[in-house]
N, CA, C and O atoms as a CHARMM CRD file, in Angstrom:
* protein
*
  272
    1    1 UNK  N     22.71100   2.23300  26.47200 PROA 1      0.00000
    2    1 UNK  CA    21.31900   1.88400  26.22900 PROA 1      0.00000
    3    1 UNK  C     21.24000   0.94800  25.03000 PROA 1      0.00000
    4    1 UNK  O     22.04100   0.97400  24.09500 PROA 1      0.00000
    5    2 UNK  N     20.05100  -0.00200  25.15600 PROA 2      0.00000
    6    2 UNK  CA    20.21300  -1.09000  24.09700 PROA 2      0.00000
    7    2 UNK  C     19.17700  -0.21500  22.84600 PROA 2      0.00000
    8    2 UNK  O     18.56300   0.84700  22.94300 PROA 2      0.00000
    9    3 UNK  N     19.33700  -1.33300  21.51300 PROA 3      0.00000
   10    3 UNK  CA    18.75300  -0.79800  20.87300 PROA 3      0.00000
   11    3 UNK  C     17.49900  -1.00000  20.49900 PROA 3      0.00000
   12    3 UNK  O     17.33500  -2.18500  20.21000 PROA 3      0.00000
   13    4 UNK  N     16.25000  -0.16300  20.34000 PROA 4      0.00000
   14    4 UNK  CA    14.90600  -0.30500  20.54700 PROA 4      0.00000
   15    4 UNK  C     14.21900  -0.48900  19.37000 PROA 4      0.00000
   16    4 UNK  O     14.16400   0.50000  18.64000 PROA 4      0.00000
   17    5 UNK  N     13.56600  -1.71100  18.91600 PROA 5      0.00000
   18    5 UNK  CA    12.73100  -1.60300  17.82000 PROA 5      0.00000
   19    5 UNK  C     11.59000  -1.34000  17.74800 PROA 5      0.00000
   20    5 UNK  O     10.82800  -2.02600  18.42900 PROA 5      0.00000
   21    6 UNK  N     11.14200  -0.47600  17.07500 PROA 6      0.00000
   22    6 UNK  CA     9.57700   0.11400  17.26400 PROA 6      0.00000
   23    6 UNK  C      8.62200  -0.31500  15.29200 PROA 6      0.00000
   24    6 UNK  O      9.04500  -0.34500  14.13600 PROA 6      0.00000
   25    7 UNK  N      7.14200  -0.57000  16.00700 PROA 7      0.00000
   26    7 UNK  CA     7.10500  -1.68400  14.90800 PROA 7      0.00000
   27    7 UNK  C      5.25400  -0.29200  14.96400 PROA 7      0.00000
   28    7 UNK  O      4.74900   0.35500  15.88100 PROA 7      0.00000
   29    8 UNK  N      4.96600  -0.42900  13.77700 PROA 8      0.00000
   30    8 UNK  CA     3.75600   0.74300  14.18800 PROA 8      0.00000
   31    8 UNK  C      2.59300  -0.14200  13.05900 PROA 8      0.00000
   32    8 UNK  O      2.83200  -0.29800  11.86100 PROA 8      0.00000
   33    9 UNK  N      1.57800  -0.54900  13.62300 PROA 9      0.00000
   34    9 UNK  CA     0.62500  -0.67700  12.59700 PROA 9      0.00000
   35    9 UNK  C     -0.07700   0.25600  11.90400 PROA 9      0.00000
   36    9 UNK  O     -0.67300   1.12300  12.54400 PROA 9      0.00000
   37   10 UNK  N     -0.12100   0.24300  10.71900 PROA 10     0.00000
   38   10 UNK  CA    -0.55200   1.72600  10.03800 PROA 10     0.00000
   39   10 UNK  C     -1.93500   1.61600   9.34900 PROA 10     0.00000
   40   10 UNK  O     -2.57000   2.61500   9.01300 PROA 10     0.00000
   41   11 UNK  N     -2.48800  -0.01100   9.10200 PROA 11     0.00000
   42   11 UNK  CA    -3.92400  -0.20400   8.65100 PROA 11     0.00000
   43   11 UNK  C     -4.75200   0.48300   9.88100 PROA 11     0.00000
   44   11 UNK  O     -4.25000   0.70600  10.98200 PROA 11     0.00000
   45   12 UNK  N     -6.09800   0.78100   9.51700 PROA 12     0.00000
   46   12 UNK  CA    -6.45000   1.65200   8.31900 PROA 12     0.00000
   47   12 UNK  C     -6.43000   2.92500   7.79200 PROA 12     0.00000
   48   12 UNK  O     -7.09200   3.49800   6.92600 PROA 12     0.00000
   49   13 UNK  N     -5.25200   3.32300   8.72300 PROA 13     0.00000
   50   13 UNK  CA    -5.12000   4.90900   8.31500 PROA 13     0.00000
   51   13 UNK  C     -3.74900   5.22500   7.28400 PROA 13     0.00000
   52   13 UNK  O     -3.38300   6.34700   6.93600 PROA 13     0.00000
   53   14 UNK  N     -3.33700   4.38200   7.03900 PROA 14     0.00000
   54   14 UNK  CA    -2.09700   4.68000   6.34400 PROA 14     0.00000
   55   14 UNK  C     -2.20300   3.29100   5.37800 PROA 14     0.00000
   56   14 UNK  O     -1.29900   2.45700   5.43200 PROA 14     0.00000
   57   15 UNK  N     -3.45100   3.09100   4.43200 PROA 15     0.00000
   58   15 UNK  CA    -3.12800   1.59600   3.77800 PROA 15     0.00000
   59   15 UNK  C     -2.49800   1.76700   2.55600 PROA 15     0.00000
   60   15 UNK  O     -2.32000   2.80400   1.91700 PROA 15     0.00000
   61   16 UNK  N     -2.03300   0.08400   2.19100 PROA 16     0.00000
   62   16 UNK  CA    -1.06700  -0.05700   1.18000 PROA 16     0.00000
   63   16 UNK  C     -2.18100   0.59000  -0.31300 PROA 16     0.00000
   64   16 UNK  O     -3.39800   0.43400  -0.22200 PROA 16     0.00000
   65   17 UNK  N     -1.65300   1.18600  -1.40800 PROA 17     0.00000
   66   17 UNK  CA    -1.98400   1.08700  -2.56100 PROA 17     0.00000
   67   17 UNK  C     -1.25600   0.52400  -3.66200 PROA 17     0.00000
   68   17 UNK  O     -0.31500   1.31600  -3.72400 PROA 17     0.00000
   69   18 UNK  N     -1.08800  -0.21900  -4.46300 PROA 18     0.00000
   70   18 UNK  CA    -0.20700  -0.50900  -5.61500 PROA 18     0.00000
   71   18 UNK  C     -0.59200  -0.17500  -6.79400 PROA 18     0.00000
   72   18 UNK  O     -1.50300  -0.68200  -7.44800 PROA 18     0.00000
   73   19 UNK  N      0.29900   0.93400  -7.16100 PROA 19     0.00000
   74   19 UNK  CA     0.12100   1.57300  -8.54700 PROA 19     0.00000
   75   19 UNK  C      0.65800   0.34600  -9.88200 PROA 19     0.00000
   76   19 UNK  O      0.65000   0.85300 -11.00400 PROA 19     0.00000
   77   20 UNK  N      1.03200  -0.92500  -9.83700 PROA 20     0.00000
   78   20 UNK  CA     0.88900  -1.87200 -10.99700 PROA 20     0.00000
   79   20 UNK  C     -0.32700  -2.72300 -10.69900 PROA 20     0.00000
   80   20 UNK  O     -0.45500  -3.73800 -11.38400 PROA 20     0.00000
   81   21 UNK  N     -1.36800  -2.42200  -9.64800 PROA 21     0.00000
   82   21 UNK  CA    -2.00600  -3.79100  -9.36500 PROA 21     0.00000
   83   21 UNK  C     -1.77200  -4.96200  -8.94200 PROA 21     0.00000
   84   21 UNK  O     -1.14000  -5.15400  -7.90400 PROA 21     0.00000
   85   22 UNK  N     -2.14200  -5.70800  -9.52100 PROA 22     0.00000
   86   22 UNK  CA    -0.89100  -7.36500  -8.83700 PROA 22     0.00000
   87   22 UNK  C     -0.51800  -7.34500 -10.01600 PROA 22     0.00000
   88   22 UNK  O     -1.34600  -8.09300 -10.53600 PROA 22     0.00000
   89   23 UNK  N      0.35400  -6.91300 -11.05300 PROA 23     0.00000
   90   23 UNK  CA     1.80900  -6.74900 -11.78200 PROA 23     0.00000
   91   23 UNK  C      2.51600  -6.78500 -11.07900 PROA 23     0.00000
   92   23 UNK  O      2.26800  -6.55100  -9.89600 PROA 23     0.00000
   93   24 UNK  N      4.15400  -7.21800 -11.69900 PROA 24     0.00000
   94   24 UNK  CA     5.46100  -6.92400 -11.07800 PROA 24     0.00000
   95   24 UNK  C      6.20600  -7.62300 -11.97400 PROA 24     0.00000
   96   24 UNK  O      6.26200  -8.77600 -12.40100 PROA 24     0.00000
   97   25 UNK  N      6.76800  -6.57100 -12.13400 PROA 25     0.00000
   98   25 UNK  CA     8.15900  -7.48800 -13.57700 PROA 25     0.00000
   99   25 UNK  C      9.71800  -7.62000 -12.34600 PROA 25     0.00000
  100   25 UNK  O     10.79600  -7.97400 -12.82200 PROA 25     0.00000
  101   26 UNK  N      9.60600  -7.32100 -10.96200 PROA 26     0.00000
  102   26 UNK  CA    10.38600  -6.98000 -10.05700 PROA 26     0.00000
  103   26 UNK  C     10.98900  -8.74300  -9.54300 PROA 26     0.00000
  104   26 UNK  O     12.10300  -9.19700  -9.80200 PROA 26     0.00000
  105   27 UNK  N     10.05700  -9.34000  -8.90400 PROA 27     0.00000
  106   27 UNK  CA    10.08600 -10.43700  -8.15000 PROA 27     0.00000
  107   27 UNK  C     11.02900 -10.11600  -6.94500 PROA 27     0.00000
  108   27 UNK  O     11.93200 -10.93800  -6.78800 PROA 27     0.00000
  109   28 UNK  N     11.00400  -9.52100  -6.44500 PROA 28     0.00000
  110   28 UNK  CA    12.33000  -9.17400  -5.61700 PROA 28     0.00000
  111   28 UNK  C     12.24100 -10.54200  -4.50200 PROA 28     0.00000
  112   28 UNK  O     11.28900 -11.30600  -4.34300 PROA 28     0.00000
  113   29 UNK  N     13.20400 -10.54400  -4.00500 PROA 29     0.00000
  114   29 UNK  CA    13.55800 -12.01500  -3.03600 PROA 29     0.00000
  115   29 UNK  C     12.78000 -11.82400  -1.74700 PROA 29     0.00000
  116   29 UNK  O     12.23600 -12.87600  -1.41200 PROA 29     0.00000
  117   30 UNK  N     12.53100 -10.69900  -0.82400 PROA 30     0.00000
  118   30 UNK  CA    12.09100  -9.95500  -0.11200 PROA 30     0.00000
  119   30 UNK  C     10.64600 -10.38300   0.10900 PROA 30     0.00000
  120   30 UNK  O     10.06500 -10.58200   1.17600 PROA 30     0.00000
  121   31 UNK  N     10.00500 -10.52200  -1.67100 PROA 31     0.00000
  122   31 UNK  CA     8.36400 -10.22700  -1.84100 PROA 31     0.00000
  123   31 UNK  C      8.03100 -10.96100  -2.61400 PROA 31     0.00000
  124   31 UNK  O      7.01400 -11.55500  -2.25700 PROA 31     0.00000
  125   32 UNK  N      8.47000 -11.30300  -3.75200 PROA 32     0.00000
  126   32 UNK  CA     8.12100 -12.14800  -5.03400 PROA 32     0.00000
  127   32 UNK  C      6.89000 -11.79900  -5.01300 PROA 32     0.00000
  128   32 UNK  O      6.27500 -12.79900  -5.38400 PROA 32     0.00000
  129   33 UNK  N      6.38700 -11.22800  -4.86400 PROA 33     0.00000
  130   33 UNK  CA     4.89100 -10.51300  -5.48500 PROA 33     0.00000
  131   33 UNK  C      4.29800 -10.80300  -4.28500 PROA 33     0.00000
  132   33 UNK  O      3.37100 -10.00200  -4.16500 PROA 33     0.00000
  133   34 UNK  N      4.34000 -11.45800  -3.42600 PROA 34     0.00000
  134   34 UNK  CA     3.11000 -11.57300  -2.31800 PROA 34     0.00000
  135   34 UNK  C      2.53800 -10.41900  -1.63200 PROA 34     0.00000
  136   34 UNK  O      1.34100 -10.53900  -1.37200 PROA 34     0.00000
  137   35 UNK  N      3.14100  -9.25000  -1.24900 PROA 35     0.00000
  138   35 UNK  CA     2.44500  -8.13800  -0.60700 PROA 35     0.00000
  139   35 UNK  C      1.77400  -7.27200  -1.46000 PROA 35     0.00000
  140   35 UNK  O      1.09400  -6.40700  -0.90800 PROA 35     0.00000
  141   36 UNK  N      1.80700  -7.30300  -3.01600 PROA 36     0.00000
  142   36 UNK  CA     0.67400  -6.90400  -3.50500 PROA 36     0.00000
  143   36 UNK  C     -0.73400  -7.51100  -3.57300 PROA 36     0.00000
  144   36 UNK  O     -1.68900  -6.94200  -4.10100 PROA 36     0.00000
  145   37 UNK  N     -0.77200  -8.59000  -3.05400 PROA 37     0.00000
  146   37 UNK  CA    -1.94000  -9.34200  -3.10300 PROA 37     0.00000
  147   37 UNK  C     -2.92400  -8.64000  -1.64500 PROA 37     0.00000
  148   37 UNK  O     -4.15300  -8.69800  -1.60300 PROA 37     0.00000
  149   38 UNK  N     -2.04300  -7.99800  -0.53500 PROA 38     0.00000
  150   38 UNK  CA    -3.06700  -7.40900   0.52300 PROA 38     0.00000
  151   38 UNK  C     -3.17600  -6.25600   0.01400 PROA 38     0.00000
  152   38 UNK  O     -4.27600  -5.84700   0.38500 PROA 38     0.00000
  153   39 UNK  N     -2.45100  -5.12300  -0.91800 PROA 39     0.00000
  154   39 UNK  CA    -2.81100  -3.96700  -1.26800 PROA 39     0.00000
  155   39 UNK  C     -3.92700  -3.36400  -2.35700 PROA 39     0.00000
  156   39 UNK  O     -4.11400  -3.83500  -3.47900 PROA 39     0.00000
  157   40 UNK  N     -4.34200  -2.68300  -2.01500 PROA 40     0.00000
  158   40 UNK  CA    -5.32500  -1.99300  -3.15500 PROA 40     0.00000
  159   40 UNK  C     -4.75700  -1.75300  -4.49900 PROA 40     0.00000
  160   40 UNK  O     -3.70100  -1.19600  -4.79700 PROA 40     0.00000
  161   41 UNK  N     -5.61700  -2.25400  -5.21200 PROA 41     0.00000
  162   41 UNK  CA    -5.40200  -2.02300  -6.63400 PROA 41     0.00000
  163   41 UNK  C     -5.52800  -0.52300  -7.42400 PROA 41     0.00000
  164   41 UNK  O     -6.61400  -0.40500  -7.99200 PROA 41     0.00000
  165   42 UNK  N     -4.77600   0.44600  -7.54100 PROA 42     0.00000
  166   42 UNK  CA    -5.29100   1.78200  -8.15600 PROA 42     0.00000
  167   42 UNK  C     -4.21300   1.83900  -9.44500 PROA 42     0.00000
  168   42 UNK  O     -3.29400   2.65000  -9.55300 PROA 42     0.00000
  169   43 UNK  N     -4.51300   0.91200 -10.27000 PROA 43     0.00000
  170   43 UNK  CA    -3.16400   0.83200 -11.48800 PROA 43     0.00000
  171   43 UNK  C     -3.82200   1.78800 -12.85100 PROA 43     0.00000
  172   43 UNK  O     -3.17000   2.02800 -13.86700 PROA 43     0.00000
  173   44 UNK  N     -5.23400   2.25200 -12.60900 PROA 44     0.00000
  174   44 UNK  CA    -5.76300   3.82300 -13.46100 PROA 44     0.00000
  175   44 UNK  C     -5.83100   4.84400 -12.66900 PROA 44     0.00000
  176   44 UNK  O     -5.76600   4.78100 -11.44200 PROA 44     0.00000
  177   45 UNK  N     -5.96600   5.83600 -13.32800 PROA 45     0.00000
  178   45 UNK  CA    -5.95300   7.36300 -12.57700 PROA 45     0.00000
  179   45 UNK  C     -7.21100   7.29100 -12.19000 PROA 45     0.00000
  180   45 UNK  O     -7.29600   7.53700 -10.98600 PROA 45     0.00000
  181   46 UNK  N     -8.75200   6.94200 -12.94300 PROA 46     0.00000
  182   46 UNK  CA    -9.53400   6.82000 -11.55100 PROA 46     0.00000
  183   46 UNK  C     -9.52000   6.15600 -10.85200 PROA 46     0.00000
  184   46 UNK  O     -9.88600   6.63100  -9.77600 PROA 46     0.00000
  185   47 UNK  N     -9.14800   4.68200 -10.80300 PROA 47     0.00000
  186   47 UNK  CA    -9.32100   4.46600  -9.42000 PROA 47     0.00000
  187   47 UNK  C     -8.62200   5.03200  -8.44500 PROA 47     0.00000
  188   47 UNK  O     -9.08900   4.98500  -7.30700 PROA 47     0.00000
  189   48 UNK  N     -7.08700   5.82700  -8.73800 PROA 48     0.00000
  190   48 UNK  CA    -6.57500   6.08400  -7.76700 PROA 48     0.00000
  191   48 UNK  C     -7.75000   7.26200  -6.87600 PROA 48     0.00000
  192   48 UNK  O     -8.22100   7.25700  -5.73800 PROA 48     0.00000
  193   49 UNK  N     -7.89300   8.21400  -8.08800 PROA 49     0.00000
  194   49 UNK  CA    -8.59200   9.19900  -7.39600 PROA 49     0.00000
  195   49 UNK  C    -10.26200   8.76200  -6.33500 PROA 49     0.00000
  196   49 UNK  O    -10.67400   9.10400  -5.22700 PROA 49     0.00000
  197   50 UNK  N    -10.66800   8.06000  -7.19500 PROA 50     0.00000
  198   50 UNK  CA   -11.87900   7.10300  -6.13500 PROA 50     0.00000
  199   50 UNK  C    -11.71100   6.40500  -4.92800 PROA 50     0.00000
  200   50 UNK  O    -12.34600   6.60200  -3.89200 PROA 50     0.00000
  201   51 UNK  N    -10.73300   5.49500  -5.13400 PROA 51     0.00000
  202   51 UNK  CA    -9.99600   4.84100  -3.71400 PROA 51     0.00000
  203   51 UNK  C     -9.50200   6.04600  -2.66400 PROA 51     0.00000
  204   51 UNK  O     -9.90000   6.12500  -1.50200 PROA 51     0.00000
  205   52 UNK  N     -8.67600   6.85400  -3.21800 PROA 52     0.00000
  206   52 UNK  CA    -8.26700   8.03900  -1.97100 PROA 52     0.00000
  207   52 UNK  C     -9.59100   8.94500  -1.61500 PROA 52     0.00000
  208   52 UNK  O     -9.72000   9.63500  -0.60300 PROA 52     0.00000
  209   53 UNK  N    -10.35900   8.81800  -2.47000 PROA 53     0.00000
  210   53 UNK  CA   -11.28200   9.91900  -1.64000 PROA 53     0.00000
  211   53 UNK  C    -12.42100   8.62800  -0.35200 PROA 53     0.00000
  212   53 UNK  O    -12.91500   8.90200   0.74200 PROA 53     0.00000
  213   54 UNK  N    -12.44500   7.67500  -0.91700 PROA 54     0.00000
  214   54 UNK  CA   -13.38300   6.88700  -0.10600 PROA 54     0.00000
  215   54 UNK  C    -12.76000   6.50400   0.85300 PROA 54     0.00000
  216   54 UNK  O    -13.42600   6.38600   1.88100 PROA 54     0.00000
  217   55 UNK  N    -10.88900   6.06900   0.95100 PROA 55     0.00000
  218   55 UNK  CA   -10.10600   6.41800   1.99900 PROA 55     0.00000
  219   55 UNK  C    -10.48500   7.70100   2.94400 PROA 55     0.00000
  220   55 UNK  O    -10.91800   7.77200   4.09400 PROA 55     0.00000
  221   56 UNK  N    -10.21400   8.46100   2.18600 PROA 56     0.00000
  222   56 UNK  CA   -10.37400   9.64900   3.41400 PROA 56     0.00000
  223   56 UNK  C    -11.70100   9.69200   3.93700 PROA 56     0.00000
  224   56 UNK  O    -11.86800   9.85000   5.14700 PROA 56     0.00000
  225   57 UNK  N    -12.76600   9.55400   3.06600 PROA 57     0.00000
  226   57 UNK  CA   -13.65500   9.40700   3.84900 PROA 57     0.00000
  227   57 UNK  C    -14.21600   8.79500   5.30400 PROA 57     0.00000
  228   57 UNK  O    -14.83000   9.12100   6.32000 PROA 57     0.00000
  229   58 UNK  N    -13.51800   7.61300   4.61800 PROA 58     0.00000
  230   58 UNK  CA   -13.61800   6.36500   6.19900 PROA 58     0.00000
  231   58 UNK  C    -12.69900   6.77000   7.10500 PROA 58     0.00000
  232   58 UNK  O    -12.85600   6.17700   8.17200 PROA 58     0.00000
  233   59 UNK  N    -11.60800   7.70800   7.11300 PROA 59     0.00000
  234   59 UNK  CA   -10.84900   8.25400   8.23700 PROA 59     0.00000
  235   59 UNK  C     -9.09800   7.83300   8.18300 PROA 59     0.00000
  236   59 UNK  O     -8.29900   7.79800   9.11900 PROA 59     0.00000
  237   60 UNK  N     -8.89700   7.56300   6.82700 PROA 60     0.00000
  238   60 UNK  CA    -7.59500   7.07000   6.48100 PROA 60     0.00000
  239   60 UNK  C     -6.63800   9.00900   6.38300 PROA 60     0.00000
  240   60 UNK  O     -7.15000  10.07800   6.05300 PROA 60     0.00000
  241   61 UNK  N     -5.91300   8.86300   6.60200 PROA 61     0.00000
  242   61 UNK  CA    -4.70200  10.09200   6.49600 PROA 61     0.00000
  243   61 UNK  C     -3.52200  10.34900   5.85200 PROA 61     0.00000
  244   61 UNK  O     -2.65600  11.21300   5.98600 PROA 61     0.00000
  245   62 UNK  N     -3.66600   9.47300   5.17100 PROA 62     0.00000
  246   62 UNK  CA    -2.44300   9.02100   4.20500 PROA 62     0.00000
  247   62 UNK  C     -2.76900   7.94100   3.55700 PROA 62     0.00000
  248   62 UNK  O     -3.93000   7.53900   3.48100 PROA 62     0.00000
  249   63 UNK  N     -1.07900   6.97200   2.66100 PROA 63     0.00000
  250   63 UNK  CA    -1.58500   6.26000   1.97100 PROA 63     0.00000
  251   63 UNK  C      0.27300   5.60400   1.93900 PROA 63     0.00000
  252   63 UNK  O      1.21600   6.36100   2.16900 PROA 63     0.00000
  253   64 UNK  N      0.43900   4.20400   1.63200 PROA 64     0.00000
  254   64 UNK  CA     1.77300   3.60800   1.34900 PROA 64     0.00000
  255   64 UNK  C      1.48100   3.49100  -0.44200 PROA 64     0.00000
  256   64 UNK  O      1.06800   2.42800  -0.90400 PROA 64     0.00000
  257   65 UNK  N      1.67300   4.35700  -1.08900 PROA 65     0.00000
  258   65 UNK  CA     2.24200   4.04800  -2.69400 PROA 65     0.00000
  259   65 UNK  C      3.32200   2.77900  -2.83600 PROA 65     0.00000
  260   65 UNK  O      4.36200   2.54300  -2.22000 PROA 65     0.00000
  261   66 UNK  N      2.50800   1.92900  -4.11100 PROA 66     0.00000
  262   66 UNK  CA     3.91700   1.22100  -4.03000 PROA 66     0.00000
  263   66 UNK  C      3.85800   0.12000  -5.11800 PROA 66     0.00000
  264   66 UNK  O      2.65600   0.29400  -5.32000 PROA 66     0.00000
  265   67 UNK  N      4.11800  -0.69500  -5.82900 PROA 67     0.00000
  266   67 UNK  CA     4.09600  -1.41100  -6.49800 PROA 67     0.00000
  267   67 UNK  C      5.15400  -1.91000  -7.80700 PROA 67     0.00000
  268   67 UNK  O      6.05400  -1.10600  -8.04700 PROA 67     0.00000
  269   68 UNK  N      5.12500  -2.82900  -8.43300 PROA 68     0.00000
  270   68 UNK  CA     6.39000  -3.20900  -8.98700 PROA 68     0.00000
  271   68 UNK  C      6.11700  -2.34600 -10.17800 PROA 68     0.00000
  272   68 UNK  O      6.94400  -2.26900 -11.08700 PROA 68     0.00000
C-alpha cells in the first residue's frame, strides 16, 4: 500500500494563538516570522484568557499555542 497524506483544516475550531505576538528572536528558515502574522495575538495573560473564552464561545475546541 502506498503512502497516504492526510492534510486537516483546523480553522475555526482549532486556531493559531502566538504567545510572543508578532515577536520572534527565532527567524527560523521554515517561517521567518510570516505565520505569526495570521495568528492571534495573546502575548498577556489577559488576553490569553479573553481570546480563549470568546473562542469557545463561537464554537472553537481547542487552540494551536505557538510563537517565537
Amino acid at each position: 500500500m502506498g503512502k497516504v497524506f492526510k492534510a486537516y483544516y483546523v480553522w475555526p475550531r482549532f486556531p493559531s494563538l502566538s504567545l510572543s505576538g508578532r515577536a520572534c528572536s527565532l527567524s527560523c528558515k521554515h517561517c521567518n516570522r510570516v505565520y505569526l502574522r495570521d495568528m492571534i495575538d495573546v502575548s498577556s495573560p489577559d488576553k490569553k484568557i479573553k481570546v480563549c473564552r470568546e473562542l469557545k464561545e463561537t464554537g472553537a475546541v481547542g487552540v494551536l499555542w505557538s510563537g517565537g
